[in-house]
N, CA, C and O atoms as a printed pandas DataFrame, in Angstrom:
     atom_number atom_name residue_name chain_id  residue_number  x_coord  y_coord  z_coord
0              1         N          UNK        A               1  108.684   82.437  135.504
1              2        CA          UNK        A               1  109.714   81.563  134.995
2              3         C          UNK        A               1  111.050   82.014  135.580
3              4         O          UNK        A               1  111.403   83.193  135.574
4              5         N          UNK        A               2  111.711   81.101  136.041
5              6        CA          UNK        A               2  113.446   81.701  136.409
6              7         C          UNK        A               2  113.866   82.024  135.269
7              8         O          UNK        A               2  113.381   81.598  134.221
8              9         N          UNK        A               3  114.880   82.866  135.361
9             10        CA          UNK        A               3  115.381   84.121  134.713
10            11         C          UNK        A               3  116.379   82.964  133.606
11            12         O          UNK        A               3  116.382   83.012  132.376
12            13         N          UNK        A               4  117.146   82.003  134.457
13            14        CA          UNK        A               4  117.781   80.785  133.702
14            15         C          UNK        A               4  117.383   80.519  132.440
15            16         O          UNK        A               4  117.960   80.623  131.358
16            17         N          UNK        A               5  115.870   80.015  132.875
17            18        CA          UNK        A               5  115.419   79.482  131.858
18            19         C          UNK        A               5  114.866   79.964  130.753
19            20         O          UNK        A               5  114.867   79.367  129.677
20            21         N          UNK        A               6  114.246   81.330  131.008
21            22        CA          UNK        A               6  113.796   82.389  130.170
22            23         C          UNK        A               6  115.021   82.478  129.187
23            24         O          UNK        A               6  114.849   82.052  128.045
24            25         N          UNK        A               7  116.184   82.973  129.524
25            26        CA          UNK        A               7  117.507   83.191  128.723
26            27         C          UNK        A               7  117.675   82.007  128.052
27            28         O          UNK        A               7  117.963   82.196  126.870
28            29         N          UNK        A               8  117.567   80.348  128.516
29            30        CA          UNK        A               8  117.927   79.587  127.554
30            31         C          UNK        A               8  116.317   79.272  126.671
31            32         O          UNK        A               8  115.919   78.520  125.781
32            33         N          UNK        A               9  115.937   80.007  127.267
33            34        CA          UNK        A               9  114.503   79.962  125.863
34            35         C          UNK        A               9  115.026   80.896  124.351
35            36         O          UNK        A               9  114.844   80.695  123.150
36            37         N          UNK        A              10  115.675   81.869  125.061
37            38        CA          UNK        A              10  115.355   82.764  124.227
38            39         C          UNK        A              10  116.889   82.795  123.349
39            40         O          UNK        A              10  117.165   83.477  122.362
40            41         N          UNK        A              11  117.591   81.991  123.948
41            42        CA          UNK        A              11  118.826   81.783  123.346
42            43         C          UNK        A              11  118.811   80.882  121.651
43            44         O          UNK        A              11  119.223   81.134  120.519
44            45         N          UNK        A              12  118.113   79.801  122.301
45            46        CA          UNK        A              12  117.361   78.837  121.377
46            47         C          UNK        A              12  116.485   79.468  120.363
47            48         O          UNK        A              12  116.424   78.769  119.351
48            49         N          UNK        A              13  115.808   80.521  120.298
49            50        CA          UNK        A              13  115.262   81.123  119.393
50            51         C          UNK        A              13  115.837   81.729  118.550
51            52         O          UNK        A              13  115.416   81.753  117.394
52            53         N          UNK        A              14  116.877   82.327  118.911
53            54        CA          UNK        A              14  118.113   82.969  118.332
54            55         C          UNK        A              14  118.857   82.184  117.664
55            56         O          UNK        A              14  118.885   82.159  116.433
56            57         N          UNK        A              15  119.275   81.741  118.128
57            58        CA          UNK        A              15  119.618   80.346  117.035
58            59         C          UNK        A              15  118.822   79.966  115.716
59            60         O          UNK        A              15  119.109   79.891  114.522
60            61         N          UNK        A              16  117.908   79.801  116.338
61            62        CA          UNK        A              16  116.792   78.876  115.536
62            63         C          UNK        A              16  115.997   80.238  114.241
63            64         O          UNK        A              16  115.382   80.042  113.193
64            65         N          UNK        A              17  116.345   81.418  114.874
65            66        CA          UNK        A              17  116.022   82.214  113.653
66            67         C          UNK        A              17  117.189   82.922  112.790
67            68         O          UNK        A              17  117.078   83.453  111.686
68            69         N          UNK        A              18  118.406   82.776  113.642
69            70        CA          UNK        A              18  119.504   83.075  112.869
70            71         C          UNK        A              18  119.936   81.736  111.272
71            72         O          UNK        A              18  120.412   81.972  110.162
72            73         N          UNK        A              19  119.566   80.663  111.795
73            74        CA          UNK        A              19  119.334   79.681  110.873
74            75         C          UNK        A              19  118.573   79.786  109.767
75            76         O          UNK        A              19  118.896   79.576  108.599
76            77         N          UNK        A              20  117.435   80.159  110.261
77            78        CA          UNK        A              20  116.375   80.982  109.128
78            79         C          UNK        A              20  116.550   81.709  108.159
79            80         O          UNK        A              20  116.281   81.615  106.962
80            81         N          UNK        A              21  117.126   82.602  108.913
81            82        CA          UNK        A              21  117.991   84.046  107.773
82            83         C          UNK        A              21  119.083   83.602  107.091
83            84         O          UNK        A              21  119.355   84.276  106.098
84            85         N          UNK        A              22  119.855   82.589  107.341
85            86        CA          UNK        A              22  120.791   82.083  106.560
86            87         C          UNK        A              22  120.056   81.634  105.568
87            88         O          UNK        A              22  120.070   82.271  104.514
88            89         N          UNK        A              23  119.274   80.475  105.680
89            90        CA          UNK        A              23  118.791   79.577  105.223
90            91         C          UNK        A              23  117.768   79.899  104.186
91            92         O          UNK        A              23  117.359   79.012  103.436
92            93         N          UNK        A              24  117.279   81.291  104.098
93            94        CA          UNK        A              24  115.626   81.251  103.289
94            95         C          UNK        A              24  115.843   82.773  103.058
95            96         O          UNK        A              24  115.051   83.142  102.192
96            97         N          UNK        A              25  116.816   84.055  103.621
97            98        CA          UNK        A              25  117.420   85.217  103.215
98            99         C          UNK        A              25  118.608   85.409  102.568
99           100         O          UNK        A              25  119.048   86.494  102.186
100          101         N          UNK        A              26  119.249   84.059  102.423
101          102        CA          UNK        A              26  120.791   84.116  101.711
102          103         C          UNK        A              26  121.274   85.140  102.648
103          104         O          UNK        A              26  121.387   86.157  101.964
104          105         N          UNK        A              27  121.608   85.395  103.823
105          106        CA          UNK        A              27  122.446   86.196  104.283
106          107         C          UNK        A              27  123.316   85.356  105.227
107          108         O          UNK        A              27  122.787   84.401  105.796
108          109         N          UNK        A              28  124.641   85.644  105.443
109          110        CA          UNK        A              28  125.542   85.401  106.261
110          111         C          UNK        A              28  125.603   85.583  107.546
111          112         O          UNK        A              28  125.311   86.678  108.026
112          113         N          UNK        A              29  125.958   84.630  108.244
113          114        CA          UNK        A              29  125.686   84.940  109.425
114          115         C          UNK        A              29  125.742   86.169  110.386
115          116         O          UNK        A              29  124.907   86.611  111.175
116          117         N          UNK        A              30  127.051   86.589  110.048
117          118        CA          UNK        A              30  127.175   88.007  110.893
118          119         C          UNK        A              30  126.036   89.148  110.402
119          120         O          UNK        A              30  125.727   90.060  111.169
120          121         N          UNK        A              31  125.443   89.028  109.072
121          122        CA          UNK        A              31  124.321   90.067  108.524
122          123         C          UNK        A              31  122.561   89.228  109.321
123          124         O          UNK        A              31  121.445   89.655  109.618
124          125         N          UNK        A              32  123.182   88.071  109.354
125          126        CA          UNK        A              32  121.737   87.797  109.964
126          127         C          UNK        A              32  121.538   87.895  111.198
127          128         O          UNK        A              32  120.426   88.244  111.597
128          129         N          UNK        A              33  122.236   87.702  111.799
129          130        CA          UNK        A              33  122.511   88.497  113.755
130          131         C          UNK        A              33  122.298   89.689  113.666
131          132         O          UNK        A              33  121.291   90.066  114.265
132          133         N          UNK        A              34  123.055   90.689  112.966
133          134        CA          UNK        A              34  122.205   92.165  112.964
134          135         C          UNK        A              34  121.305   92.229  112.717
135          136         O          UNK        A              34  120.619   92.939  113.451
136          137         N          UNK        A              35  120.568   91.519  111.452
137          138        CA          UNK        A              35  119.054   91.908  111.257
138          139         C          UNK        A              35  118.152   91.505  112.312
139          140         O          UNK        A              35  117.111   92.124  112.534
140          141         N          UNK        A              36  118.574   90.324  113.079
141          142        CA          UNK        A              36  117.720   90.199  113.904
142          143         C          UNK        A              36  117.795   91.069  115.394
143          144         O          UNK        A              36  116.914   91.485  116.146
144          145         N          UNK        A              37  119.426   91.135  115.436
145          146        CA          UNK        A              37  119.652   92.087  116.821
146          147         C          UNK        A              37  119.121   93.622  116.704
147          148         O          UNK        A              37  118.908   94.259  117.736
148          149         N          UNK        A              38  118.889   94.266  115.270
149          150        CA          UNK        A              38  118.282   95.186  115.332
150          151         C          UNK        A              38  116.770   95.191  114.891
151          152         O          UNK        A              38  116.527   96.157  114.168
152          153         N          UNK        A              39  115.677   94.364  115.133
153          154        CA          UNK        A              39  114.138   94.245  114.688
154          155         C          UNK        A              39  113.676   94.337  116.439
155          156         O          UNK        A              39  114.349   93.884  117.364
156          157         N          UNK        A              40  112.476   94.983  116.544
157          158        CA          UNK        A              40  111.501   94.727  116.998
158          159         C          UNK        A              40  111.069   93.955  117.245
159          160         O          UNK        A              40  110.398   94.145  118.260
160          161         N          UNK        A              41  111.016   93.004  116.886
161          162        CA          UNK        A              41  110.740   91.311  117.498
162          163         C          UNK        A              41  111.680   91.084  118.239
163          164         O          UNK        A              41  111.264   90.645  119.311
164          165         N          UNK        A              42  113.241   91.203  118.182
165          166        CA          UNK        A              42  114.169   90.596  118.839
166          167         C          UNK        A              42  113.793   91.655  120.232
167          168         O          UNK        A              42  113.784   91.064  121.312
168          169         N          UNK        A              43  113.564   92.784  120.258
169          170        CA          UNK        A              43  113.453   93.217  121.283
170          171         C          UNK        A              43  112.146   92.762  122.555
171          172         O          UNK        A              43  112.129   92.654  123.781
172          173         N          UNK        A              44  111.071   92.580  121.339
173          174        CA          UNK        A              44  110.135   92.295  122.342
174          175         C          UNK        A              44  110.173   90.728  122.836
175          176         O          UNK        A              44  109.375   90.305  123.674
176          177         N          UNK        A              45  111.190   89.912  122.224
177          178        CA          UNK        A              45  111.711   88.416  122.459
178          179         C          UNK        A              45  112.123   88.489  124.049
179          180         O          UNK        A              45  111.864   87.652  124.914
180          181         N          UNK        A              46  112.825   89.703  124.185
181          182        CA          UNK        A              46  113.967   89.556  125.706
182          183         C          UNK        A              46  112.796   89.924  126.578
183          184         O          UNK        A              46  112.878   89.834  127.803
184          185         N          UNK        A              47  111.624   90.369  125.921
185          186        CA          UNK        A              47  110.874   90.696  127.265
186          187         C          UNK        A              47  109.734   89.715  127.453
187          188         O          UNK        A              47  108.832   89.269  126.744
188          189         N          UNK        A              48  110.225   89.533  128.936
189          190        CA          UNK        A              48  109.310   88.045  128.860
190          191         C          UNK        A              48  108.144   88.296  129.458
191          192         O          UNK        A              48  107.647   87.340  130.054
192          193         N          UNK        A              49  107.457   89.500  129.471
193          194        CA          UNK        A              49  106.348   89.894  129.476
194          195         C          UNK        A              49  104.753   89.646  127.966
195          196         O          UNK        A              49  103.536   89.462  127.970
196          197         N          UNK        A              50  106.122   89.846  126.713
197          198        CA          UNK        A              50  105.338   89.529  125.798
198          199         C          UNK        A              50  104.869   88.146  125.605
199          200         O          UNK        A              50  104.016   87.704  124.835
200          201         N          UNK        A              51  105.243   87.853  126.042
201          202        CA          UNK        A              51  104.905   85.818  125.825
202          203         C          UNK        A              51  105.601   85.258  124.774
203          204         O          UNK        A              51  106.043   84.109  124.787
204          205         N          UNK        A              52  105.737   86.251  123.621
205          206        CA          UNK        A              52  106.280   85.289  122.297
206          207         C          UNK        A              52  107.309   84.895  122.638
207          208         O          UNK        A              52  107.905   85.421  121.699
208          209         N          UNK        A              53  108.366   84.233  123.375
209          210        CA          UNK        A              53  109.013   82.926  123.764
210          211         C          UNK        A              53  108.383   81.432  123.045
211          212         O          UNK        A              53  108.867   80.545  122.342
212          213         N          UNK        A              54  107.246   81.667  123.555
213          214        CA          UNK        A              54  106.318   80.322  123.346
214          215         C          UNK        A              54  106.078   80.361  121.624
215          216         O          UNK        A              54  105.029   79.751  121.418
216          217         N          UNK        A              55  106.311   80.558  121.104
217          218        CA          UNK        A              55  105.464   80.759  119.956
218          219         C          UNK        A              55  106.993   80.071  119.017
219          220         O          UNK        A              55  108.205   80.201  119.194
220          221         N          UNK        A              56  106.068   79.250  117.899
221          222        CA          UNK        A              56  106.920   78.620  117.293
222          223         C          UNK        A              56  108.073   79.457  116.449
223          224         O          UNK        A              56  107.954   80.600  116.007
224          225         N          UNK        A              57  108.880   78.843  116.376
225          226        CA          UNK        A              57  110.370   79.257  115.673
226          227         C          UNK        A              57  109.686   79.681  113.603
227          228         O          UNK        A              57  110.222   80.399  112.759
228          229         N          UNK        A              58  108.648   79.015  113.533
229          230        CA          UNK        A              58  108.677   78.934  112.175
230          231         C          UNK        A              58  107.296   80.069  112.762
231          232         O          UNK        A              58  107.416   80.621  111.669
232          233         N          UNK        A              59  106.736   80.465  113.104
233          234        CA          UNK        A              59  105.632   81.784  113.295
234          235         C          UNK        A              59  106.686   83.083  114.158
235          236         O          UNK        A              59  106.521   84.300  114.078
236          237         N          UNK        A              60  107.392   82.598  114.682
237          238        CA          UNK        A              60  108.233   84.187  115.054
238          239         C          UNK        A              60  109.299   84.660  113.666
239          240         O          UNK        A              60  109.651   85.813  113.418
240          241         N          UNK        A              61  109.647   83.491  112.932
241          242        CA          UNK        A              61  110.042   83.529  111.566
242          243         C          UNK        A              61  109.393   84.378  110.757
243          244         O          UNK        A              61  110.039   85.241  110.162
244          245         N          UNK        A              62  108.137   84.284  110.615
245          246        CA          UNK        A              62  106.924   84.605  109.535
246          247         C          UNK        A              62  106.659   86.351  110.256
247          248         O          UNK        A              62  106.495   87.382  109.604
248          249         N          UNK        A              63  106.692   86.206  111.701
249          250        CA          UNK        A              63  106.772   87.646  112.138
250          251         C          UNK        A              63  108.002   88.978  111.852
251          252         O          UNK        A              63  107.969   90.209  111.850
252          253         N          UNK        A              64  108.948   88.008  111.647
253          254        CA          UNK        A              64  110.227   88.940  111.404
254          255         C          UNK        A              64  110.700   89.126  110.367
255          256         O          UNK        A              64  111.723   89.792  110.211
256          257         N          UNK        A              65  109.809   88.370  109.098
257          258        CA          UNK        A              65  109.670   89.083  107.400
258          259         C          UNK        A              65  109.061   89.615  107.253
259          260         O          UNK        A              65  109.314   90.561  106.508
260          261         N          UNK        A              66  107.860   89.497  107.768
261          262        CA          UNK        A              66  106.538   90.298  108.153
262          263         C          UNK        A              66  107.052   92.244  108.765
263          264         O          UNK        A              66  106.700   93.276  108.193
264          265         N          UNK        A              67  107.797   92.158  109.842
265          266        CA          UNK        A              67  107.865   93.450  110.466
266          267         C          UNK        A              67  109.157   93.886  109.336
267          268         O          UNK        A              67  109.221   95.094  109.106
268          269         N          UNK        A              68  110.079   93.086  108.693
269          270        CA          UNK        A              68  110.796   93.388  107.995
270          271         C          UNK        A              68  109.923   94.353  106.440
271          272         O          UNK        A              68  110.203   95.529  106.205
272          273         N          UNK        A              69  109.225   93.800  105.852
273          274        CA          UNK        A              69  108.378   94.371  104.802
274          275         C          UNK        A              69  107.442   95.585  105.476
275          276         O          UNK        A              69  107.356   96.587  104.766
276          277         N          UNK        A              70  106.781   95.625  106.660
277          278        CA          UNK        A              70  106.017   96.709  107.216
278          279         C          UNK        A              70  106.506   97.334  107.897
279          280         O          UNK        A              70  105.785   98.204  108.386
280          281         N          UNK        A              71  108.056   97.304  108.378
281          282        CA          UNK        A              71  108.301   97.786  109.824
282          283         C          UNK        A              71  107.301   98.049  111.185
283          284         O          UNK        A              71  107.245   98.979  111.988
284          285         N          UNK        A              72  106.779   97.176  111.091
285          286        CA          UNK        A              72  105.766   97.136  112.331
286          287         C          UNK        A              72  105.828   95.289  112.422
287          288         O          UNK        A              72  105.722   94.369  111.611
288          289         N          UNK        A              73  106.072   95.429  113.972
289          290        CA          UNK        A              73  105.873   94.482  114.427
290          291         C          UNK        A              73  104.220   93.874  115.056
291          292         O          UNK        A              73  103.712   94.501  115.986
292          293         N          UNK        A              74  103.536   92.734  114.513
293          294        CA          UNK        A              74  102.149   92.595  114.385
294          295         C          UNK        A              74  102.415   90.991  115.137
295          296         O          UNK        A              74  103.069   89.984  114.866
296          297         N          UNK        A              75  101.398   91.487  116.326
297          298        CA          UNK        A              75  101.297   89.998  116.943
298          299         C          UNK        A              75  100.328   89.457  116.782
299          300         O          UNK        A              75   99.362   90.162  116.491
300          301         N          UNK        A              76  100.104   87.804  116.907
301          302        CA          UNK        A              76   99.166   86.911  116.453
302          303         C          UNK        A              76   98.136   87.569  117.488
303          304         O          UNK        A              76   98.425   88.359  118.387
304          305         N          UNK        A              77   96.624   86.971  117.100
305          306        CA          UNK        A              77   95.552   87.868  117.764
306          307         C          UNK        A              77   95.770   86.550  119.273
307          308         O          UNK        A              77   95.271   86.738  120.382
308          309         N          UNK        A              78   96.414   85.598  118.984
309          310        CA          UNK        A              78   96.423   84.597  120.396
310          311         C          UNK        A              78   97.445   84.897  121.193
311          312         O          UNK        A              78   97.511   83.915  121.932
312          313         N          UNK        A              79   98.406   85.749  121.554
313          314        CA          UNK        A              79   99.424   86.042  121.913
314          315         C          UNK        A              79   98.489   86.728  123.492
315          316         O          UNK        A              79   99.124   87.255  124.405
């Protein structure tokens, strides 16, 4: 994938889960950008080796309450 497009993939996710955390964590925006800029998911997001790019906004959601309650980040067995 060009590097372009990878970044506006992953830009869009960011978004789309910073919305989340507002929306269903009661947190404010600037607290929901950290939580996500500091998880394990957000890290393995930039690497576009992992694939989860592709993976829906509402299942990378479910992953990042998920690694939030276990601190372990757990990928779908289809990934």
């Amino acid at each position: 994938m060009i590097e372009n497009e990878f970044d506006t993939f992953v830009e869009l996710k960011v978004q789309c889960l910073v919305s989340l955390l507002i929306e269903h964590e009661n947190l404010v925006f600037e607290d929901a950008l950290q939580f996500l800029y500091e998880s394990k998911l957000y890290n393995a997001l930039l690497d576009e080796s992992t694939k989860i790019w592709h993976l829906s906004n509402e299942k990378l959601f479910e992953m990042l309450l998920n690694e939030k309650q276990t601190n372990e980040l757990t990928y779908p067995d289809f990934v």
